[in-house]
N, C-alpha and C positions, 0 to 999 in steps of 0.2 A: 158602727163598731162591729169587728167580722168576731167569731165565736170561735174556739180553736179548743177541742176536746185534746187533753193530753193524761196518755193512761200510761205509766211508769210506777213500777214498785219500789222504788228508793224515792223516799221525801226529799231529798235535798235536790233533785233533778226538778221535783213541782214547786222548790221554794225559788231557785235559779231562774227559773221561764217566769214565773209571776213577777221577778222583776223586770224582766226583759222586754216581755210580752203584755205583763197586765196592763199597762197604760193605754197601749190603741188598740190592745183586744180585751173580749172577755175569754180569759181562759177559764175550762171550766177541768178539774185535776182531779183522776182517781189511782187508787194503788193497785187494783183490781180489776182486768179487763171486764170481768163477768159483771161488776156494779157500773162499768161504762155502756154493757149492754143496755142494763135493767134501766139507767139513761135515758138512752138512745130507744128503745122502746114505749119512755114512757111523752114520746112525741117530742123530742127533743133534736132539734139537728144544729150540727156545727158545721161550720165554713170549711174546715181542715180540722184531720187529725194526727199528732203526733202519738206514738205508740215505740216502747222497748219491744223483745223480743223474748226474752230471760226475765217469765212474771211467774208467781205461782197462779193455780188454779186453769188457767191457759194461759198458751203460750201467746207471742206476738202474731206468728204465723198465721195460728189458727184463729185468732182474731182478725187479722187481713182478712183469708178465708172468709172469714163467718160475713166480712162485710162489702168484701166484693162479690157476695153470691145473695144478698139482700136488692132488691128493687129499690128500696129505699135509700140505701145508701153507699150503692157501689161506684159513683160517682165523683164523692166527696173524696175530695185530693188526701192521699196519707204518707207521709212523712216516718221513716223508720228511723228509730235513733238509739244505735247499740254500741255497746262495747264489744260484739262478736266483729272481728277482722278479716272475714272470711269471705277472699268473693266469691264461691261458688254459693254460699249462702246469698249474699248482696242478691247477685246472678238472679237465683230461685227469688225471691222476694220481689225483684221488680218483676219479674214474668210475671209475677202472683198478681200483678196490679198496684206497688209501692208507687209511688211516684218521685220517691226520693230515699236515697239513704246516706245517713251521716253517722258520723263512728263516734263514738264516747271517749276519752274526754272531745268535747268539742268548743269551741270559737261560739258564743251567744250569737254573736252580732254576723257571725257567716250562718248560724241557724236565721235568724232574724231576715237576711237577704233575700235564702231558697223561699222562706214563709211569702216572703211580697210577690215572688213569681205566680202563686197559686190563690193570692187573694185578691 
C-alpha cells in the first residue's frame, strides 16, 4: 500500500481523496503545511505528495521549495492541486520541481489516473 501525504486547507478536498484514494492507499491529510513538515520530520515519508498552493501559515510554493531543497525528500513525486488558473504560475511550479498540476474543481478519477503514473 503506497502512502500519499496530502496537505490542503479546505476539509472537504481531505474528505474527497479519502474516498478515492483511501482504499489502495494510505492517505495521510493535514490543513497545515507546517504540521506536514513537523510529519515528515518526525521520519515519516510518503510515496507522493499532493499539496494546494493558497494555505495559511505557508504557502504551497514555498512548501514545494522547502521540499525540493531537502536531501530527504526532493525526490518524492508532487502533485499541485489548485484553484489558481494561471499558467505562468503552473509554468513557475513545475520548474520548481512539481511534477504535476491539476486545477480545482477537478475529475477524482483523472486525479486518481496522474497518481498511478508516479506510483
Amino acid at each position: 500500500m503506497k502512502r500519499i501525504l496530502l496537505v490542503d486547507d479546505k476539509i472537504s478536498i481531505g474528505k474527497v481523496l479519502s474516498v478515492y484514494l483511501g482504499k489502495e492507499n494510505e492517505l495521510v491529510y493535514f490543513e497545515d503545511p507546517l504540521k506536514a513538515i513537523e510529519w515528515l520530520n518526525s521520519g515519516q515519508e510518503p510515496d507522493l505528495i499532493i499539496t494546494d498552493i493558497r494555505m495559511p501559515h505557508m504557502s504551497g510554493d514555498e512548501f514545494l521549495s522547502y521540499l525540493k531543497n531537502n536531501e530527504l525528500w526532493k525526490n518524492i513525486p508532487i502533485i499541485i492541486l489548485s484553484s489558481e488558473d494561471n499558467s505562468t504560475e503552473r509554468i513557475q511550479l513545475l520548474e520548481a520541481g512539481a511534477d504535476d498540476y491539476i486545477i480545482k474543481p477537478f475529475n477524482p478519477m483523472e486525479l486518481k489516473a496522474r497518481i498511478k503514473r508516479f506510483l
